[in-house]
C-alpha positions in Angstrom: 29.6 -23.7 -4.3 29.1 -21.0 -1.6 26.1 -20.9 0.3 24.8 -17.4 -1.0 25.0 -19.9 -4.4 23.6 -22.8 -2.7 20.1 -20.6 -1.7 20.5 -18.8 -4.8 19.7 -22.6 -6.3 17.2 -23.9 -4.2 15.2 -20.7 -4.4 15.0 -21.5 -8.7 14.5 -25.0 -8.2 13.2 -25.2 -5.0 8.8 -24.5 -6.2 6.3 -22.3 -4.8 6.5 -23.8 -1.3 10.2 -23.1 -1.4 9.8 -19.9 -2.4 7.1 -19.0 -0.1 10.0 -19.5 3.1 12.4 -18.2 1.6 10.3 -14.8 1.1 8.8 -14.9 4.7 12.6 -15.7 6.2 14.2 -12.6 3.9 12.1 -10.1 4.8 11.7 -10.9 8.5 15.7 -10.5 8.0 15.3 -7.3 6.2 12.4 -6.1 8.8 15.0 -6.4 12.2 17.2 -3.3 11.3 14.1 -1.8 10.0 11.3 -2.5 12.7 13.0 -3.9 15.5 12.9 -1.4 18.4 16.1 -2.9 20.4 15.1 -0.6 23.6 11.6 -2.3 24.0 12.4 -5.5 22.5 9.5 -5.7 20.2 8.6 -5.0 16.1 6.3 -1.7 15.6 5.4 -2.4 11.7 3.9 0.5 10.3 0.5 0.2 9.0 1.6 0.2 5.5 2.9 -3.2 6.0 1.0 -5.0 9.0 -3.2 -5.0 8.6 -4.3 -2.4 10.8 -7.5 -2.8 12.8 -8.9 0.4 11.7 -11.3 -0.1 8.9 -9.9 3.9 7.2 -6.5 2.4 7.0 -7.2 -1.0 5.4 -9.1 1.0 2.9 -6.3 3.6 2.0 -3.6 1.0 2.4 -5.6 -2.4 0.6 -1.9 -4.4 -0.2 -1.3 -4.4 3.9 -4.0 -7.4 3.8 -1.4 -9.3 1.8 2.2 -8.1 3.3 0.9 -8.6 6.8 1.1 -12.5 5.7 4.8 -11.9 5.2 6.2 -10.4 8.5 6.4 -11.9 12.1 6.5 -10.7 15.5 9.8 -12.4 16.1 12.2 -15.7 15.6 9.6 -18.2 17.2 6.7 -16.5 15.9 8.8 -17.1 12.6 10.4 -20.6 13.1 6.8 -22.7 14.3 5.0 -20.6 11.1 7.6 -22.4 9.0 7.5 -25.3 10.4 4.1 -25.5 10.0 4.2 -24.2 6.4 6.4 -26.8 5.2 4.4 -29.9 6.3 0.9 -28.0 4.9 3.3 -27.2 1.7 3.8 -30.8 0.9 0.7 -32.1 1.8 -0.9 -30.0 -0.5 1.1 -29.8 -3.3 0.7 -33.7 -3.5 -3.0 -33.3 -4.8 -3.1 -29.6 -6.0 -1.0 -27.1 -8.5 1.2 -24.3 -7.9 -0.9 -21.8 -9.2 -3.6 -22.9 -6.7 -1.1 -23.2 -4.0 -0.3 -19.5 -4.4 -3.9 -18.0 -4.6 -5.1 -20.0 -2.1 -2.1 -18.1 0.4 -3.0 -15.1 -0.6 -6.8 -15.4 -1.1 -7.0 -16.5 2.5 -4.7 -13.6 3.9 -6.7 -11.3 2.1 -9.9 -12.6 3.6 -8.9 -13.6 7.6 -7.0 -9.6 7.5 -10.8 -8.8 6.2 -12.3 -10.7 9.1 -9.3 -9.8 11.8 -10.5 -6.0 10.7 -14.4 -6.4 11.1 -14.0 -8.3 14.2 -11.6 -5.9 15.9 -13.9 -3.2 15.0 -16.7 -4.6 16.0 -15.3 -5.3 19.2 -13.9 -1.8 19.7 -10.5 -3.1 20.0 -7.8 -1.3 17.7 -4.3 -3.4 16.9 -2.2 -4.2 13.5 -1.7 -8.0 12.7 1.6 -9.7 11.1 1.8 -13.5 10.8 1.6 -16.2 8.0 -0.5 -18.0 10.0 -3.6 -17.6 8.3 -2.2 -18.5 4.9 -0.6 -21.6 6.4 -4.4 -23.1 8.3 -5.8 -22.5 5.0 -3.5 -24.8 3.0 -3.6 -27.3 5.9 -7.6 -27.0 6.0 -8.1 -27.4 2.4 -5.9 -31.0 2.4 -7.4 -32.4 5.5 -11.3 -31.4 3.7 -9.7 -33.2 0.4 -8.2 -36.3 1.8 -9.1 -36.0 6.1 -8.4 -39.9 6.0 -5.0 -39.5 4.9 -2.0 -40.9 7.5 0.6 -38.9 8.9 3.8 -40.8 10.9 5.2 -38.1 13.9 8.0 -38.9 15.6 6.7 -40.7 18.8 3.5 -40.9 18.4 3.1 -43.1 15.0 0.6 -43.1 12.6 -2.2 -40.5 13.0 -5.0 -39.2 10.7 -4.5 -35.7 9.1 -8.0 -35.1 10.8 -7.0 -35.5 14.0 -3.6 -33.1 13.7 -6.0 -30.3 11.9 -8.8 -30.8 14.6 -6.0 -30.4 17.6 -5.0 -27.0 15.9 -8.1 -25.8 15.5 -9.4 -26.8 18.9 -6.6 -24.7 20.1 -7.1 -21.8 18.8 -10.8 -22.0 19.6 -9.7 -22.7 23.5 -7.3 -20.3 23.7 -8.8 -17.3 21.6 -10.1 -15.2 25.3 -6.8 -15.8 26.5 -4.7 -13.9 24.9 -3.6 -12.8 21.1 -7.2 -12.5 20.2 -6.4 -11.1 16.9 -3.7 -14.1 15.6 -6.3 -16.9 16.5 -9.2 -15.4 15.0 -7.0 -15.1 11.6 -6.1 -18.8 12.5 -9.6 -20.0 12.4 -10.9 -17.4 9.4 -7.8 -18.8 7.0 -9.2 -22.6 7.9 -12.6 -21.7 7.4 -11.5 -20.5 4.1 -9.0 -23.0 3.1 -12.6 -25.7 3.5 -15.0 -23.5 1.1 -11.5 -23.3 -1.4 -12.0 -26.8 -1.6 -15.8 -27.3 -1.6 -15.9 -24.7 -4.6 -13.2 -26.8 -6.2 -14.8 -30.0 -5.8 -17.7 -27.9 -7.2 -15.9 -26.5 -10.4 -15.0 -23.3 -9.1 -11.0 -22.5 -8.9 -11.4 -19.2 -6.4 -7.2 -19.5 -7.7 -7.8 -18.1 -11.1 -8.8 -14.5 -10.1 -5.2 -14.7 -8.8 -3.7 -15.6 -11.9 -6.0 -13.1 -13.9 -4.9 -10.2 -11.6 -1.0 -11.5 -12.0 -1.5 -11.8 -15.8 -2.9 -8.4 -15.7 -0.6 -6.4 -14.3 2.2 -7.9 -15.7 1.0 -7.3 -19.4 0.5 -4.0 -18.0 4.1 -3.6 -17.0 5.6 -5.3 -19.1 7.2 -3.2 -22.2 4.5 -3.1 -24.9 5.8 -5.3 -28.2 5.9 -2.9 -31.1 4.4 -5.0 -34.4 7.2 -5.2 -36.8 6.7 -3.2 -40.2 5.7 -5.6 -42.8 6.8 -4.4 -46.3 4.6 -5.1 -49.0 5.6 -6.0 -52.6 3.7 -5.0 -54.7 3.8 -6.6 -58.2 4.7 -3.5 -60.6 2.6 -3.9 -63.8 3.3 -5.0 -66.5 3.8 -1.9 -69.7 2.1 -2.7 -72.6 4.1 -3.8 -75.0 4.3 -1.3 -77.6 4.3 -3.7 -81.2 7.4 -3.9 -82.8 8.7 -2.8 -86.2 8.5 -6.1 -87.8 4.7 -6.5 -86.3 3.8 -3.1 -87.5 5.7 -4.5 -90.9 3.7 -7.6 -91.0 0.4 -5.8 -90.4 1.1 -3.2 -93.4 1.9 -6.0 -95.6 -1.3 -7.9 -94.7 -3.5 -5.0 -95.4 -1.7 -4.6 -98.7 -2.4 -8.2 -99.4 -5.7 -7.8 -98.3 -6.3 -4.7 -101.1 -4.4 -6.7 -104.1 -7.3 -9.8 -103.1 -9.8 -7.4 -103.3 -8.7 -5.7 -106.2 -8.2 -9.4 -108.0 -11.9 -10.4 -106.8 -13.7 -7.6 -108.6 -11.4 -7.4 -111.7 -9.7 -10.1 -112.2 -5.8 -10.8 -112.1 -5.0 -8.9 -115.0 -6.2 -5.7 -113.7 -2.6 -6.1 -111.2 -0.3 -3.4 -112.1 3.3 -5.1 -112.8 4.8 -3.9 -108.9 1.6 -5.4 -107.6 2.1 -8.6 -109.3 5.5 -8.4 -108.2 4.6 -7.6 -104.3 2.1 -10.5 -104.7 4.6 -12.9 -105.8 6.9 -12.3 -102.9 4.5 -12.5 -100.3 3.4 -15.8 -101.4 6.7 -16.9 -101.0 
C-alpha cells in the first residue's frame, strides 16, 4: 500500500478528529504556492479567506469567520495547533459525539472571529486573523468544565489534573495578550469562554451543535439532485358488461309465460277448454 493509499485510509476511517488535521495540514499545503510571499517570508491571506478586522468585510465575506479556522501563519504556527488539537480531540470525543465535536469547532470560530472583529474595532486596530486556535481552546474548555478532575500522565511531569493544564493555557494567554499577537490570544480566550457555556447549555438541555446539523442538512437537501416520485400506474378494474340473456334464457322465459297463459286459461275454464297443441305444449313442459 502507498502512502497517498495509506492517508487516503485513515482519512475514511480515521473520525472527525482525524479529518479535522488532515483538512487544516492540506490546505496549509495548498495555501504555500498560493499565499506564501517567498521575498518577505510571510503569508498575506486575502480577506476572503482570513477574518478581517474590519466590520464591512466580515459582513460582505461571512464564511471568512469559518476558513480563517483552517489556515496558519506558518509550520509552527501549524505543528503546536495540531498538537494541541489532537490531545483536546481525544479528550473530548471520550464523553461527547461527532456531530457535537464538529459544531462546537465551528460554533466557536464563528464566535471568537466575531469577538476578534468587535475588539479590534473597538480598539482602532485593523489586522486579518488565521489560526485553529480558537476552535481547539474551545474543545479543550468544554472537557476540562465536563470532567476538570479528570488525570492526564505528561512525559516528565506525571500525573496532573486536566484543570491545571487548561488553567496554565489560559493564564498564558491572559499574561501574554499586551505583549504581542493581541488578536490570536484574544480568539484563544473567546473560543474557551465559549467552549464553557457549550457545556453549561448542554448540561442544561441545550445542544448549541444542532443548528449545525440543521444548516448542513439544509444545504445539502438543497444541493442535492431533487428525487423525482416515480409514476405509479393505476389499474383500474374495467367493469363488468352486462350480460346480455342468452337464447335458451330468453327461451325459458317465453315458455314460462306460455305456461303461465295455458294455467290461466285452465283456472277460468277448465281443462277442456285447451285447444289440442296447447294440451300438447302442456304435456311437454311438464315433462
Amino acid at each position: 500500500m502507498s502512502i497517498l493509499e495509506d492517508l487516503k485510509l485513515q482519512y475514511r476511517i480515521g473520525g472527525i478528529a482525524n479529518k479535522m488535521i488532515y483538512w487544516n495540514v492540506g490546505l496549509f499545503i495548498l495555501s504555500i504556492p498560493l499565499f506564501y510571499q517567498f521575498a518577505s517570508g510571510f503569508f498575506d491571506y486575502p480577506t476572503w479567506l482570513a477574518v478581517s478586522s474590519q466590520p464591512m468585510e466580515a459582513l460582505y465575506k461571512p464564511w471568512s469567520l469559518i476558513t480563517y479556522a483552517f489556515f496558519h501563519q506558518g509550520f509552527m504556527h501549524l505543528f503546536f495547533n495540531m498538537m494541541v488539537l489532537h490531545f483536546s480531540s481525544r479528550l473530548f470525543l471520550t464523553f461527547f459525539t461527532q456531530k457535537q465535536y464538529l459544531g462546537l469547532y465551528l460554533l466557536s470560530a464563528v464566535f471568537a472571529g466575531l469577538v476578534y472583529v468587535l475588539s479590534f474595532y473597538l480598539l482602532g486596530y485593523s489586522s486579518t486573523m488565521v489560526g485553529a486556535s480558537a476552535a481547539i481552546m474551545a474543545l479543550l474548555v468544554a472537557t476540562t468544565t465536563y470532567q476538570p478532575l479528570m488525570e492526564i500522565r505528561l512525559l516528565l511531569i506525571g500525573n496532573v489534573k486536566l484543570w491545571h493544564i487548561t488553567g496554565v493555557l489560559l493564564l498564558l494567554d491572559l499574561l501574554q495578550i499586551q505583549l504581542g499577537n493581541m488578536g490570536g490570544h484574544i480568539a484563544h480566550l473567546s473560543g474557551a469562554f465559549f467552549g464553557f457555556i457549550y457545556i453549561k447549555l448542554l448540561q442544561n438541555g441545550t445542544d448549541l451543535s444542532r443548528i449545525v446539523t440543521s444548516v448542513i442538512d439544509f444545504f445539502a437537501n438543497l444541493f442535492s439532485p431533487k428525487k423525482t416520485t416515480p409514476f405509479k400506474k393505476v389499474h383500474v378494474n374495467p367493469k363488468k358488461p352486462v350480460a346480455k340473456p342468452t337464447s335458451k334464457i330468453v327461451a325459458k322465459d317465453k315458455t314460462q309465460q306460455q305456461i303461465d297463459e295455458i294455467l290461466d286459461k285452465i283456472s277460468q275454464s277448465g281443462y277442456d277448454s285447451l285447444t289440442a297443441e296447447e294440451k300438447e305444449f302442456l304435456f311437454r313442459a311438464g315433462k
